[in-house]
N, C-alpha and C positions, 0 to 999 in steps of 0.2 A: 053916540057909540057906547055900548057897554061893554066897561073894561072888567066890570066884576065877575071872577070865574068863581066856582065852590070852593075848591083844596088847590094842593099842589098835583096830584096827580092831575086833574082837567087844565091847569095852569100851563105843565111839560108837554104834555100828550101828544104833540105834532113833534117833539125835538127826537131826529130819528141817529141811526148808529153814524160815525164820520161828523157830526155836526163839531162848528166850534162854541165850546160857551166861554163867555166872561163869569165869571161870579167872585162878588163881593164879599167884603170883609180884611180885615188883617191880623194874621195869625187866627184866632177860632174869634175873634170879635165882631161882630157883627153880622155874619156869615147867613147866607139863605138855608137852614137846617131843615127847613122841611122840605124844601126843594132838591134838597142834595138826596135825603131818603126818600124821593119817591124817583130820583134818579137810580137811584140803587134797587130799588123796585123793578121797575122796566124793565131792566136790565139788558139796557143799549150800550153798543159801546164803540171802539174808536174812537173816541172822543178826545177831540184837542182841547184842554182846560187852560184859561187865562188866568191867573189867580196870582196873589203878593206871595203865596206859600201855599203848600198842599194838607193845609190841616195836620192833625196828629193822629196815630192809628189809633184805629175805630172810633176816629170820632170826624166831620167833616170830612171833606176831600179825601182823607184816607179812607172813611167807606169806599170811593170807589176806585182808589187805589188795589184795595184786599182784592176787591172780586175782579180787577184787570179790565175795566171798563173806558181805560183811561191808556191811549196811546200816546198822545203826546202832551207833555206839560211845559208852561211858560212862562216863568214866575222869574223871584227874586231869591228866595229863600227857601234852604231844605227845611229848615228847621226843626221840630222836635220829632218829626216822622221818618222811624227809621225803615217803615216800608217803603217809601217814596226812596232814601238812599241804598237800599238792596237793588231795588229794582233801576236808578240810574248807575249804580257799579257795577251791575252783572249786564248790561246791556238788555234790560227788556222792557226801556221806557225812554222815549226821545225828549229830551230835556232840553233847552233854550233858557239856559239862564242870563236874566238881564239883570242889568245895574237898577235898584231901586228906581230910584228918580227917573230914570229915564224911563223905564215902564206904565210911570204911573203919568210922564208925558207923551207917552205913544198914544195910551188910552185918551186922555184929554184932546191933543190934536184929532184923532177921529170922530170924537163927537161935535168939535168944531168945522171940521170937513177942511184940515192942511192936511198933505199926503206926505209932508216928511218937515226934517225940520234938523239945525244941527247942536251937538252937543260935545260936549271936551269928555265926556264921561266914557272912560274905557279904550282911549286913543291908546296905542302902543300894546296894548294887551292881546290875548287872544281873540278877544269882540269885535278885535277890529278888521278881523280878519274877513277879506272881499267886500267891504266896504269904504264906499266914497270918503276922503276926507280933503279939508280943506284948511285954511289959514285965518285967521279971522285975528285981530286984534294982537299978534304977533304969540298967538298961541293955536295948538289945531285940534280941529274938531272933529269928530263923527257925525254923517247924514244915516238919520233913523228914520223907518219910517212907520204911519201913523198903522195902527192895530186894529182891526176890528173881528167881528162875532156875531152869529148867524142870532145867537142868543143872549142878551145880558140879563145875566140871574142873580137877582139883591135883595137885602131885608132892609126894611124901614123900622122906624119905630111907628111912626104914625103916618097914615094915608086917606086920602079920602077915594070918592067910589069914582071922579074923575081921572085917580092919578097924580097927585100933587101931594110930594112926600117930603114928609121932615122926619131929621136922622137925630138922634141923643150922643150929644160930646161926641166921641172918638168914630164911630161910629159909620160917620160919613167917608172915611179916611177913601179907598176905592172907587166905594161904591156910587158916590153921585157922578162920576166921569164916567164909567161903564153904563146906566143908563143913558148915556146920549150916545153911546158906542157901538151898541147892537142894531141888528136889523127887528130885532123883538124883545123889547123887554117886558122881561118875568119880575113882577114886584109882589114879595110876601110882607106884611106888616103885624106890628104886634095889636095895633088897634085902626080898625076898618072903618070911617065916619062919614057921613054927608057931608056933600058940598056946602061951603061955610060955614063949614065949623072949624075950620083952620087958619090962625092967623096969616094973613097974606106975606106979612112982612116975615114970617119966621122959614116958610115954603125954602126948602134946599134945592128940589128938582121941580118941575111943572108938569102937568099931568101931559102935554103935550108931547114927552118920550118915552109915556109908557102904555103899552098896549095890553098887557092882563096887570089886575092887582085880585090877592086874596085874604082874609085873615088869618096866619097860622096859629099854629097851637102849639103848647107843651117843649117850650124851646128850656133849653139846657144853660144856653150862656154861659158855657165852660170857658177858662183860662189855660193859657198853654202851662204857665208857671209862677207859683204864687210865692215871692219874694216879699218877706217882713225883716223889722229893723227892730233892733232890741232897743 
């Protein structure tokens, strides 16, 4: 089977308006950039976005924040985007804020194929509101259940033309749980190789959950916020 497509645009091409996607990264680290602009290209929208956070404006996830491509979001954090908090204060974006951790076990659980699972994370709160809980070890839990996505959309550092990606440091933080999560996933890499040329032993995901890989280009690699120490 060949997974190799040309760009990101032939990579998206079938993800139509109403889809849900996953996409990777945390905060703007590691994030699918070329995949996000050729989302913003198309210009599809209703889109349910899975994300740790929504980028920062005009840059990631806020591209398609700006152009309102983006109905509902279901994340962790608002973070440095203050179009994303305009639009969840004024009412004109469905928002699903989860507890970190547990998000990033919703995603995991689905690509393991559990449909739910329980957690103390957010008992007594609003979260927890119409959801199952139970007693467990003489503390209570929340039943969450697993997440998944029509699309998971993620950058690698290095891939081969199989499918079988390895991510640099931080990098991997979402995105290798979101690839086993989707009914499709989109893999963009910084460098595209043949089969064996990849250490076996280094391989984070196996090409066996990924159905397109491409090489992007002209990535940015932007920081949300650059903190030094005197």
């Amino acid at each position: 089977m060949n997974k190799v497509v040309e760009n990101a645009q032939a990579a998206i091409a079938d993800i139509k308006s109403g889809s849900t996607l996953m996409l990777g990264g945390f905060g703007l680290n590691g994030i699918p950039e070329n995949c996000i602009n050729a989302l913003v290209e198309k210009g599809i929208n209703n889109l349910t976005c899975i994300s740790n956070n929504a980028g920062v404006d005009n840059f990631g996830l806020g591209l398609l924040l700006k152009t309102k491509q983006i109905k509902k979001m279901i994340s962790s954090y608002v973070g440095e985007n203050a179009e994303f908090e305009r639009q969840l204060l004024q009412g004109e974006l469905e928002v699903d804020l989860v507890p970190q951790g547990t998000l990033a076990t919703r995603i995991q659980m689905a690509g393991m194929g559990i449909p739910a699972f329980f957690t103390p994370a957010g008992y007594g709160t609003e979260i927890a509101e119409g959801k199952e809980s139970r007693e467990f070890n003489g503390k209570m839990h929340l039943m969450e259940h697993a997440i998944y996505a029509d699309y998971a959309i993620i950058k690698a550092w290095k891939g081969d033309t199989l499918g079988n990606l390895i991510f640099r440091k931080t990098t991997r933080n979402f995105s290798t749980s979101m690839a086993k999560a989707g009914k499709i996933t989109i893999v963009e890499v910084e460098e595209l190789v043949e089969p064996g040329m990849l250490e076996p032993d280094a391989i984070h995901v196996a090409g066996v959950y990924v159905h397109r890989i491409f090489q992007g280009k002209n990535y940015e690699k932007r920081i949300e916020r650059k903190t030094v120490r005197l």
